[in-house]
N, CA, C and O atoms as a GROMACS GRO file, in nm:
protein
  412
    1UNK      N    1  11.615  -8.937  -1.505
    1UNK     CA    2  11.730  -9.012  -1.553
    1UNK      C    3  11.687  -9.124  -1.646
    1UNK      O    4  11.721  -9.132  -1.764
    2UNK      N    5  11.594  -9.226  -1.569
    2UNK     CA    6  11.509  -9.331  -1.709
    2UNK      C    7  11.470  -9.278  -1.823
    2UNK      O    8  11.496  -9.316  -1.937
    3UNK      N    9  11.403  -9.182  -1.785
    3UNK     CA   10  11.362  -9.138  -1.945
    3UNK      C   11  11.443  -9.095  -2.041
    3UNK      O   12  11.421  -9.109  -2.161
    4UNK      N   13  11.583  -9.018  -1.970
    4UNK     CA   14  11.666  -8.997  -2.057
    4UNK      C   15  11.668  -9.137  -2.130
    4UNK      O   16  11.605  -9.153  -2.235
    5UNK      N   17  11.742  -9.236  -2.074
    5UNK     CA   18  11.780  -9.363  -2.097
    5UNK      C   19  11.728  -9.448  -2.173
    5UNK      O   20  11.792  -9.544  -2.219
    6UNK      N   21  11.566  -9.419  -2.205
    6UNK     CA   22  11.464  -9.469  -2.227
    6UNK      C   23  11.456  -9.456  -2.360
    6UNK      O   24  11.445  -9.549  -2.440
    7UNK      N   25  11.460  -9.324  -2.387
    7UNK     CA   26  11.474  -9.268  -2.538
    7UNK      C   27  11.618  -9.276  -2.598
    7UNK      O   28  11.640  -9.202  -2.695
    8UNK      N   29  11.710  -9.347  -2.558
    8UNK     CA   30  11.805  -9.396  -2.638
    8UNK      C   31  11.826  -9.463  -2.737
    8UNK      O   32  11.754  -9.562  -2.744
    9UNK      N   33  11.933  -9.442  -2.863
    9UNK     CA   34  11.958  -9.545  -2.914
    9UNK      C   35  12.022  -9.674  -2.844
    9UNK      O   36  11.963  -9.782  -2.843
   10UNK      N   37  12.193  -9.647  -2.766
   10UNK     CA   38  12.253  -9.714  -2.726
   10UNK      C   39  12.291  -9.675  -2.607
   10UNK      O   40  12.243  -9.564  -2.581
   11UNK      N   41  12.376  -9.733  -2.499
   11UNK     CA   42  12.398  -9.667  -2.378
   11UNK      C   43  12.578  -9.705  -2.408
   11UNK      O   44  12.609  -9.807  -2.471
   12UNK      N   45  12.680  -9.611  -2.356
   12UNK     CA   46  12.817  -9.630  -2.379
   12UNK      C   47  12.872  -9.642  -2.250
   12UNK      O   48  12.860  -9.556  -2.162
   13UNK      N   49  12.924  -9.737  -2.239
   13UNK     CA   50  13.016  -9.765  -2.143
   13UNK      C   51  13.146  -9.766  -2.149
   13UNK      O   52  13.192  -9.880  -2.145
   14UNK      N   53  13.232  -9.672  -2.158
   14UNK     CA   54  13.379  -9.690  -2.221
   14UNK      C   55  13.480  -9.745  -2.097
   14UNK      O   56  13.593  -9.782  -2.130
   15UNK      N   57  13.452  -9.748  -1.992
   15UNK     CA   58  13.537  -9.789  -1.889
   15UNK      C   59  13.527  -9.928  -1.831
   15UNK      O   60  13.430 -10.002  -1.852
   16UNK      N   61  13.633  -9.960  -1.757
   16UNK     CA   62  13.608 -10.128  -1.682
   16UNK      C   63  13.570 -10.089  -1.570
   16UNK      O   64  13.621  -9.987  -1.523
   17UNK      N   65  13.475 -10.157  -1.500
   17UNK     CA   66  13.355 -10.136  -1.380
   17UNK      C   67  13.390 -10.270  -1.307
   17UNK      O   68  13.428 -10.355  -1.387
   18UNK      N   69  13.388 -10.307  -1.193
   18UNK     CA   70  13.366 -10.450  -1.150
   18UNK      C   71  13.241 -10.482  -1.160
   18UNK      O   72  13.209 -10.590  -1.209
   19UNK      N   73  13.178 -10.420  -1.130
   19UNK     CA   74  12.997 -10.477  -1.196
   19UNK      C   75  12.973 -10.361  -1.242
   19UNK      O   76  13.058 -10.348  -1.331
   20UNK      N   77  12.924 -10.286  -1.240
   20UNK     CA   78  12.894 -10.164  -1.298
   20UNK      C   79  12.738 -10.152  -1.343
   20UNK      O   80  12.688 -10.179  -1.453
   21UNK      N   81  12.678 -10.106  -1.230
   21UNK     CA   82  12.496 -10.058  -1.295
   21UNK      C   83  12.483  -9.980  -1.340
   21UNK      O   84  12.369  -9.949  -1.305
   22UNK      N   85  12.529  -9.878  -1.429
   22UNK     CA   86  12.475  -9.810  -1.530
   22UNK      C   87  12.440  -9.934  -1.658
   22UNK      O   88  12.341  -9.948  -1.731
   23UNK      N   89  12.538  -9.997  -1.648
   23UNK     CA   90  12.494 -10.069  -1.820
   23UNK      C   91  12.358 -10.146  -1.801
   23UNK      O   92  12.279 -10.158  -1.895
   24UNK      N   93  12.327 -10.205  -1.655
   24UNK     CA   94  12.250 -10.350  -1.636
   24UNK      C   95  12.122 -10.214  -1.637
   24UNK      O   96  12.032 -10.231  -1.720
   25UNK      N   97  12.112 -10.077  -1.546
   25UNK     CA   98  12.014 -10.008  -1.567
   25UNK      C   99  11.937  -9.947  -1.720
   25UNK      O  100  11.819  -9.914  -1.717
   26UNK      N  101  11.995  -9.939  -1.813
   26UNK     CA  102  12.000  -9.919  -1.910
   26UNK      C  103  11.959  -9.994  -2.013
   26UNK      O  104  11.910  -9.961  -2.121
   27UNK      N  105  12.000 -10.158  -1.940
   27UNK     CA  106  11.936 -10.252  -2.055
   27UNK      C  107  11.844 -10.260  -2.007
   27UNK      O  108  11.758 -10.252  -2.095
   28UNK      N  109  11.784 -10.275  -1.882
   28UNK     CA  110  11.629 -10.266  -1.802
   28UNK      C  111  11.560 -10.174  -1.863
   28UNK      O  112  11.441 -10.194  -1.841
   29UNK      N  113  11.582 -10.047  -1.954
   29UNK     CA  114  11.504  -9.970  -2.009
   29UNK      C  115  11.483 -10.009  -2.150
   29UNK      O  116  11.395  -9.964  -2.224
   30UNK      N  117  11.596 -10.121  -2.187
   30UNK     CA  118  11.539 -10.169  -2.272
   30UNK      C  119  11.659 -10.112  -2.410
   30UNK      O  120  11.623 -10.106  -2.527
   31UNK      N  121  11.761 -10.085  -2.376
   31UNK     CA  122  11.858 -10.004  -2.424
   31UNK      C  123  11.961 -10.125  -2.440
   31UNK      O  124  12.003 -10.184  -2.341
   32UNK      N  125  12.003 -10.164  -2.584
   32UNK     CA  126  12.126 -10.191  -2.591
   32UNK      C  127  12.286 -10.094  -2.526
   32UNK      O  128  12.273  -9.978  -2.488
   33UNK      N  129  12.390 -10.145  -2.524
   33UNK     CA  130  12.540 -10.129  -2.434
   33UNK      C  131  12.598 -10.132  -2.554
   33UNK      O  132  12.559 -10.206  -2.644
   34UNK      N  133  12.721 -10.032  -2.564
   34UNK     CA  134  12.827 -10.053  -2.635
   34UNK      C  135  12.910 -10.048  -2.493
   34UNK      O  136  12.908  -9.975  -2.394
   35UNK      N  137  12.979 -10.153  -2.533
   35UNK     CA  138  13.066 -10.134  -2.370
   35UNK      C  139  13.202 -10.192  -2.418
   35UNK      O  140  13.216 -10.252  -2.525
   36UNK      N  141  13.346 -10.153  -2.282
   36UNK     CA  142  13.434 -10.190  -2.298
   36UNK      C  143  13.460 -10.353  -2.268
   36UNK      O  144  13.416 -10.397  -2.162
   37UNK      N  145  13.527 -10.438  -2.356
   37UNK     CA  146  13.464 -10.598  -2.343
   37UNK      C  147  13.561 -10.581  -2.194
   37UNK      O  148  13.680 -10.590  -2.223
   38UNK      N  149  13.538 -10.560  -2.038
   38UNK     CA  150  13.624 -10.584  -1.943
   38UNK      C  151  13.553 -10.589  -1.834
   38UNK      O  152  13.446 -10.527  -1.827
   39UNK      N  153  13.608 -10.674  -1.715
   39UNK     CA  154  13.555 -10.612  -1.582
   39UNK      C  155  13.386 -10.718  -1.600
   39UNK      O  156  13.363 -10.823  -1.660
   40UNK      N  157  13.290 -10.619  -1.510
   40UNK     CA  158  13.143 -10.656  -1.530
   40UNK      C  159  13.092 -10.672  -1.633
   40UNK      O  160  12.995 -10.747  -1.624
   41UNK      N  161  13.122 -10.620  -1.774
   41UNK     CA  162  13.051 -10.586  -1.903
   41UNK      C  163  13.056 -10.693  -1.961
   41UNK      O  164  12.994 -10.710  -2.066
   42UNK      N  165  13.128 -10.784  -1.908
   42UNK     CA  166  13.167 -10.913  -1.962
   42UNK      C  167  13.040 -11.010  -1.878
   42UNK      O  168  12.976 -11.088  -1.948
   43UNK      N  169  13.006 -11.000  -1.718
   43UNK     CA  170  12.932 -11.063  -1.686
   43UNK      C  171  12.793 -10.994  -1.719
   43UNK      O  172  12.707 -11.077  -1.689
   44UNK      N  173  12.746 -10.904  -1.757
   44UNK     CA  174  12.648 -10.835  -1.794
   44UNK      C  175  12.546 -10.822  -1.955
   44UNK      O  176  12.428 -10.817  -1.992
   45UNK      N  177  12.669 -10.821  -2.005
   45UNK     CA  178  12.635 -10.779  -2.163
   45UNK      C  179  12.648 -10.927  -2.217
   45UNK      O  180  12.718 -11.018  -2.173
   46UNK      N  181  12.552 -10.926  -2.338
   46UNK     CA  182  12.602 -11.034  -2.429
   46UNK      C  183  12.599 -10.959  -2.551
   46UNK      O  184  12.511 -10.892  -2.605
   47UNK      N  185  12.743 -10.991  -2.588
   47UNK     CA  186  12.791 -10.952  -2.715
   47UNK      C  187  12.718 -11.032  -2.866
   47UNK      O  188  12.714 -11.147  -2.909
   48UNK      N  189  12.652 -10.860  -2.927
   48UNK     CA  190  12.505 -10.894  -2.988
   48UNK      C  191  12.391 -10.920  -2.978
   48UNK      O  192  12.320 -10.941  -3.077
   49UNK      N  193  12.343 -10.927  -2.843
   49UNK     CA  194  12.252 -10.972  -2.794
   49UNK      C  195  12.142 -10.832  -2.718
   49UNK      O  196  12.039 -10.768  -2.741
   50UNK      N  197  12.254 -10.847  -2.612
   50UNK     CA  198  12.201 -10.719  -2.562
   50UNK      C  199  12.268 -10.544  -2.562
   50UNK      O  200  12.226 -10.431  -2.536
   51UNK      N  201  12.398 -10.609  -2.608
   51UNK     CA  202  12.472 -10.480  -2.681
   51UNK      C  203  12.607 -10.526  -2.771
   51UNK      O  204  12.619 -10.644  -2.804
   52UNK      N  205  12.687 -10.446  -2.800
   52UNK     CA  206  12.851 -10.456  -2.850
   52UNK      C  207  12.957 -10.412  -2.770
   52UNK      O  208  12.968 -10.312  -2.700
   53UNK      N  209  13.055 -10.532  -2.799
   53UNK     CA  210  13.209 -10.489  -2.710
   53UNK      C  211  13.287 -10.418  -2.803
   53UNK      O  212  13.302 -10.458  -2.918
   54UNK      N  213  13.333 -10.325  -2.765
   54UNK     CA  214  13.480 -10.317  -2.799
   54UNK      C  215  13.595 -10.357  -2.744
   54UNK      O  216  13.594 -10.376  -2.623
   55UNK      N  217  13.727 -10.381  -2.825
   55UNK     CA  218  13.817 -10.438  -2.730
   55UNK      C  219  13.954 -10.375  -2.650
   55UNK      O  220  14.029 -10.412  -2.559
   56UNK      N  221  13.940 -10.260  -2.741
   56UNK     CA  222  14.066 -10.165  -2.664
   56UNK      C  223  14.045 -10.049  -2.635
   56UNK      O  224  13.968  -9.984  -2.705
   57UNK      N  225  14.103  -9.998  -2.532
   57UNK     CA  226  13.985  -9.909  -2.460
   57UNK      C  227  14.101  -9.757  -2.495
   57UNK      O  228  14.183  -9.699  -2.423
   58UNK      N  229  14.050  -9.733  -2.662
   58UNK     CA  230  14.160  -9.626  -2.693
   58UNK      C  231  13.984  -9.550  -2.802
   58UNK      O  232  13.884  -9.609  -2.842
   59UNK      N  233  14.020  -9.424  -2.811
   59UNK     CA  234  13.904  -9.384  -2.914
   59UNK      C  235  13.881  -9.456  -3.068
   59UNK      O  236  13.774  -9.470  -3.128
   60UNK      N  237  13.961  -9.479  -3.093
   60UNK     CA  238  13.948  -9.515  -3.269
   60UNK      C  239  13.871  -9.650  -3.229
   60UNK      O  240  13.775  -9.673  -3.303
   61UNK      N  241  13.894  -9.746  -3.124
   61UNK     CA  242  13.822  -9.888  -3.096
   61UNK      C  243  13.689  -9.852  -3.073
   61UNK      O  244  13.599  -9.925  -3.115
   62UNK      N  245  13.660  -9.717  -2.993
   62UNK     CA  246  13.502  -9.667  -2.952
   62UNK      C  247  13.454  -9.654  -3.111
   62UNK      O  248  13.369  -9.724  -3.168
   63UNK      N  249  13.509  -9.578  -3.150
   63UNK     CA  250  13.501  -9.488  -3.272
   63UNK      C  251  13.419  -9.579  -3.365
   63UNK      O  252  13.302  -9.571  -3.403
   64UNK      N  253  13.510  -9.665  -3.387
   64UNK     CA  254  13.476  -9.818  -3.485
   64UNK      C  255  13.354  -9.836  -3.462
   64UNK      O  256  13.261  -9.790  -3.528
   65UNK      N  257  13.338  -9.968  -3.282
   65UNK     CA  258  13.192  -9.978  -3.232
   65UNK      C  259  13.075  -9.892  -3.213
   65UNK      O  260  12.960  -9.928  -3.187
   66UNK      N  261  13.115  -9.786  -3.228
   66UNK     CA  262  12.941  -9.678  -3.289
   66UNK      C  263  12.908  -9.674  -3.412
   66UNK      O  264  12.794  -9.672  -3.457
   67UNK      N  265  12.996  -9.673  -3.463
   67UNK     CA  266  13.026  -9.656  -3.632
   67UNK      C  267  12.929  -9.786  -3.694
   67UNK      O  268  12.841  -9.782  -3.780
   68UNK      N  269  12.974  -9.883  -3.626
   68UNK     CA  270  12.890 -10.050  -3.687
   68UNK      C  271  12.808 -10.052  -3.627
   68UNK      O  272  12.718 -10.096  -3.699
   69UNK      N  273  12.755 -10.024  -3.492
   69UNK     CA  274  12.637 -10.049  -3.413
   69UNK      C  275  12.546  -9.984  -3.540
   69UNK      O  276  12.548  -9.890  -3.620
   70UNK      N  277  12.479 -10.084  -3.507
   70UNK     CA  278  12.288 -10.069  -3.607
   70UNK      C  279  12.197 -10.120  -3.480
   70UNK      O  280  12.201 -10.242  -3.470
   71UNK      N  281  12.119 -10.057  -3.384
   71UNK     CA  282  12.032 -10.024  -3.312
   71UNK      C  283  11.916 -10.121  -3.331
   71UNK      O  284  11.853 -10.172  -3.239
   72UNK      N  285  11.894 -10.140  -3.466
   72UNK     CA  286  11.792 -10.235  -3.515
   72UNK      C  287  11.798 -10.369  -3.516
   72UNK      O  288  11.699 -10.434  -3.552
   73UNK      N  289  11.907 -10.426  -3.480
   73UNK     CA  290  11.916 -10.523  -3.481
   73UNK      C  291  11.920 -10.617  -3.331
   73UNK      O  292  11.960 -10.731  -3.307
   74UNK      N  293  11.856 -10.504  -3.244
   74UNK     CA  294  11.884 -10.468  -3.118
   74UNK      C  295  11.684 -10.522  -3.060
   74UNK      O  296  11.589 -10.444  -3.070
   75UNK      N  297  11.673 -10.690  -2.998
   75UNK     CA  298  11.551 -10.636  -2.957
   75UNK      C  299  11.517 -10.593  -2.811
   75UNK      O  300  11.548 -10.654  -2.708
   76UNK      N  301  11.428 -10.446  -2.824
   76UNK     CA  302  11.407 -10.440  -2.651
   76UNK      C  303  11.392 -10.499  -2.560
   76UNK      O  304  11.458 -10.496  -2.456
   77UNK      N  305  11.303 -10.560  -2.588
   77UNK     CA  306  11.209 -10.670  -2.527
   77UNK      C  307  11.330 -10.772  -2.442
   77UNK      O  308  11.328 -10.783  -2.319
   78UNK      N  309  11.418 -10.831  -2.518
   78UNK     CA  310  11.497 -10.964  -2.501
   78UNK      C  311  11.598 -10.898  -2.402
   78UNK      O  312  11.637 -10.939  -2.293
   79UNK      N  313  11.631 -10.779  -2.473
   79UNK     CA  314  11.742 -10.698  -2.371
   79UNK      C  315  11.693 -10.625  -2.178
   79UNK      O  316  11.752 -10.610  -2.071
   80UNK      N  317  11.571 -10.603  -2.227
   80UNK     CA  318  11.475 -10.565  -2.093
   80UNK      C  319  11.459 -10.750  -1.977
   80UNK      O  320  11.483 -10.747  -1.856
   81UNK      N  321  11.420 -10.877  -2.042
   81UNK     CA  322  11.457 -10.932  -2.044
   81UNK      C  323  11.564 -11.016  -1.954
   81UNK      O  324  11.536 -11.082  -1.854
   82UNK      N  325  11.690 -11.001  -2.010
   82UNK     CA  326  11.834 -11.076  -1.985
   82UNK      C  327  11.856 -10.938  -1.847
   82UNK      O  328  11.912 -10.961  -1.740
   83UNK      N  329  11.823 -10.865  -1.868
   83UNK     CA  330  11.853 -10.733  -1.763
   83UNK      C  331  11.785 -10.777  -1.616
   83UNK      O  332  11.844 -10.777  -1.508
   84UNK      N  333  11.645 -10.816  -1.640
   84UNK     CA  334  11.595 -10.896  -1.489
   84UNK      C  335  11.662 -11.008  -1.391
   84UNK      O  336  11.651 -11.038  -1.272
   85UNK      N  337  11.749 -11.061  -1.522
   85UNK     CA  338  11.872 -11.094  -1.414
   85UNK      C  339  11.907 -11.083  -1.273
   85UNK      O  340  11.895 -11.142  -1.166
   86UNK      N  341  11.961 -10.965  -1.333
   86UNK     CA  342  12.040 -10.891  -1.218
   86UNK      C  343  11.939 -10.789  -1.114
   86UNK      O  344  11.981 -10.698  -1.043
   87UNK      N  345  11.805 -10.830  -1.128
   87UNK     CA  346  11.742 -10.720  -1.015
   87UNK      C  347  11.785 -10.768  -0.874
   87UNK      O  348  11.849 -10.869  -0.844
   88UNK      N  349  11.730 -10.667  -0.791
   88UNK     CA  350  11.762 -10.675  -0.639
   88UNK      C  351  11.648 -10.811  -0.626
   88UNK      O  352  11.664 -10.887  -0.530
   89UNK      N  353  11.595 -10.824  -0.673
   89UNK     CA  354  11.479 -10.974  -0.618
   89UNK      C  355  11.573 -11.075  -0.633
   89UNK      O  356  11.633 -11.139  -0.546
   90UNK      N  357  11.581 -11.082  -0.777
   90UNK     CA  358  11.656 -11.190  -0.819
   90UNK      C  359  11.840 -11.231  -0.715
   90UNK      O  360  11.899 -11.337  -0.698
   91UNK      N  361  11.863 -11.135  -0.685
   91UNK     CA  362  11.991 -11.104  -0.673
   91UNK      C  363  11.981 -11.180  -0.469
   91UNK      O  364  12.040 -11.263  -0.400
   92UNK      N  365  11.889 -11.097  -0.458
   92UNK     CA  366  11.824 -11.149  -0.290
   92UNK      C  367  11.786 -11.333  -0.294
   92UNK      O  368  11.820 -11.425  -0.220
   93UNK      N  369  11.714 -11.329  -0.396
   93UNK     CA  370  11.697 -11.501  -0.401
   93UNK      C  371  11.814 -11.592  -0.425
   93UNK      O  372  11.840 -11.694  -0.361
   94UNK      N  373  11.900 -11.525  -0.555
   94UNK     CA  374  12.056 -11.636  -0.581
   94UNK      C  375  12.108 -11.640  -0.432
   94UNK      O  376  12.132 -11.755  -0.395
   95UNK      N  377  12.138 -11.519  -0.315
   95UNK     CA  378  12.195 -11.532  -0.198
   95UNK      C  379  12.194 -11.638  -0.121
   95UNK      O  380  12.277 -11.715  -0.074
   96UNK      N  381  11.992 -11.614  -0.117
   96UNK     CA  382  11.977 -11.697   0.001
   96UNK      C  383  12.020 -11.839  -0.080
   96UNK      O  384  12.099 -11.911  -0.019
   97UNK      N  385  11.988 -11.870  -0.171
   97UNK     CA  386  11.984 -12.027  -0.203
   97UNK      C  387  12.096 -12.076  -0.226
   97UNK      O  388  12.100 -12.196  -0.254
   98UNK      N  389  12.240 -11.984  -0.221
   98UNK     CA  390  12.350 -12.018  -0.211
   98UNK      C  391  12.378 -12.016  -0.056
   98UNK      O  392  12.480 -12.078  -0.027
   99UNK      N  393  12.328 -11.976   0.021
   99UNK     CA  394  12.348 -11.972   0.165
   99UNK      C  395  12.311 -12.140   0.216
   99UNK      O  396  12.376 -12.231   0.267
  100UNK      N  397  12.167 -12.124   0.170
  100UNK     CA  398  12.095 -12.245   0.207
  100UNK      C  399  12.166 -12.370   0.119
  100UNK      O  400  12.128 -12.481   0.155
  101UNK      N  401  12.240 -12.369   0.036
  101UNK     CA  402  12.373 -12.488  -0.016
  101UNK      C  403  12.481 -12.517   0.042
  101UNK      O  404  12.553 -12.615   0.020
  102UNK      N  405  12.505 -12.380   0.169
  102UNK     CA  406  12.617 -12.418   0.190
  102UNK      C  407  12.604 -12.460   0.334
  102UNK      O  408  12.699 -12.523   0.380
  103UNK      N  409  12.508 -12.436   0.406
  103UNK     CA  410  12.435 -12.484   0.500
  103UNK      C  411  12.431 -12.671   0.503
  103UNK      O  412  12.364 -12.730   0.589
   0.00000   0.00000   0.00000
């Protein structure tokens, strides 16, 4: 499945997710998101950064955002990056230290 992912230009997300790990897995490979701007993609993605939103979740709006996406302007590195975020380490540490605040 990574490797598919791996050898991508972009990864598409056309739907609203409440978090949604396909996109956050995807930028971990180092893969810019065209995603729908809704839901998780909003806490996930940065628009230009680590991928592009679209804003209406009809084909001609997809259509558009592939159409302009340029890949190159896209760096792996930064997107692999902003993606460590959200690992299970990281994700285990924000817990506890919100636990231990509210303590």
């Amino acid at each position: 499945k990574f490797e598919y992912i791996k050898n991508s230009i972009a990864f598409i997300n056309p739907q609203e997710e409440d978090f949604g790990i396909a996109p956050v897995e995807a930028m971990m490979c180092g893969v810019p998101v065209i995603a729908y701007a809704s839901g998780g993609a909003l806490e996930t993605v940065v628009d230009n950064v680590t991928g592009k939103f679209f804003y209406s979740q009809d084909s001609e709006s997809l259509f558009t955002a592939i159409s302009n996406f340029d890949y190159t302007k896209f760096d792996r590195e930064n997107i692999k990056k902003h993606a460590e975020k959200f690992s299970s380490l990281n994700f285990k540490k924000n817990i506890l230290e919100f636990v231990k605040n509210c303590l």
